[in-house]
N, C-alpha and C positions, 0 to 999 in steps of 0.2 A: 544530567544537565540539559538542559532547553536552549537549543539553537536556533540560531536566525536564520529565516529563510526571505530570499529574495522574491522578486515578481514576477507572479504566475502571469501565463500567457490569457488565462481567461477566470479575472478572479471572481467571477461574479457566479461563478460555475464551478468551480476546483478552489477547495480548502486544503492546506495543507501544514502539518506541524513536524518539527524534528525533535531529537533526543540522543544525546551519547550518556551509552551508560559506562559504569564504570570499569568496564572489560573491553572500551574503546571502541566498540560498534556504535554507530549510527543508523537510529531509525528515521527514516521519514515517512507518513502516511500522509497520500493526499486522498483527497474524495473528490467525487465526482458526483455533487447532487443537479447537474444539468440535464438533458432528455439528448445530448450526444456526446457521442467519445469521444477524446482529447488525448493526445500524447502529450506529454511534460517530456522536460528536457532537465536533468536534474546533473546537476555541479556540486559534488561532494568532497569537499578538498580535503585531502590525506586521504582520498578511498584508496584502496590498492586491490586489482583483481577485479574479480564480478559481482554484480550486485546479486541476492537473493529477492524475489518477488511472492509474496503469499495476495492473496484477493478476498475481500472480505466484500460477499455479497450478498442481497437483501432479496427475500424471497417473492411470490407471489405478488405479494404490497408494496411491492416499490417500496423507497424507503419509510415508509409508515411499518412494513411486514415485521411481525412480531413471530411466525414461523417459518422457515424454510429457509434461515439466514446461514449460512455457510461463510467462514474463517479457512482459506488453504485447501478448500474441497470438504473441507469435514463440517458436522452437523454436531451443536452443545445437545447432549442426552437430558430430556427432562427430569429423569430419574437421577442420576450420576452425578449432572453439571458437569463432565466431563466431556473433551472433543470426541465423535465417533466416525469411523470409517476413515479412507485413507489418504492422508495427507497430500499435497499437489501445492508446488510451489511452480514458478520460473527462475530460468536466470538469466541475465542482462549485464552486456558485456558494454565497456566504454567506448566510446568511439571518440579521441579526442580529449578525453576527460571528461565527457558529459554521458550519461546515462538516457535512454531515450526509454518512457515507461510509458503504455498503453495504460487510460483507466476507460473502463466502461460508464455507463450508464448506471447513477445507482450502487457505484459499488466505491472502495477505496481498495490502493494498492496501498503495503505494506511493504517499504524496498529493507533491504539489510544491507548496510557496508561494513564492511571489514577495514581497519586504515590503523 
């Protein structure tokens, strides 16, 4: 299901969508197609615990790059279509009830709540 998300500090710079699937997690991905980083402040109500962060980032080409695009640390195999090498997440703890998430330049964060 497709949730509603409130107003980003900087929209014109940070897109962002959400998603609860039906095992109650909550995705949100925001992106950061600006030329600087940005923390969001993110309010997920019913989250309980930490958030999970995976970083989906774009190679060489800025976001135009079609290789060297890494999802979590890992790299899609030409061959396979499968993720390779070893996965790398963060995790981000509440403060308050709000989630504070760094995105880079270029890249989108991919948070996980549990609730």
């Amino acid at each position: 299901r497709i949730l509603r998300i409130g107003q980003l500090p900087v929209p014109g710079d940070l897109l962002a969508w959400a998603v609860e699937t039906p095992q109650k997690q909550t995705h949100v991905v925001v992106t950061n197609v600006g030329p600087v980083a940005s923390t969001v402040a993110i309010k997920a109500s019913g989250a309980t615990g930490p958030a999970n962060v995976q970083t989906l980032q774009a190679g060489a080409g800025g976001l135009a790059a079609a290789t060297g695009v890494t999802l979590g640390g890992q790299s899609l195999s030409p061959d396979t279509g499968t993720l390779t090498g070893r996965s790398a997440s963060r995790t981000v703890r509440s403060t308050a009830g709000t989630y504070d998430v760094a995105v880079a330049p270029a890249t989108a964060a991919i948070v996980t709540f549990n609730g």
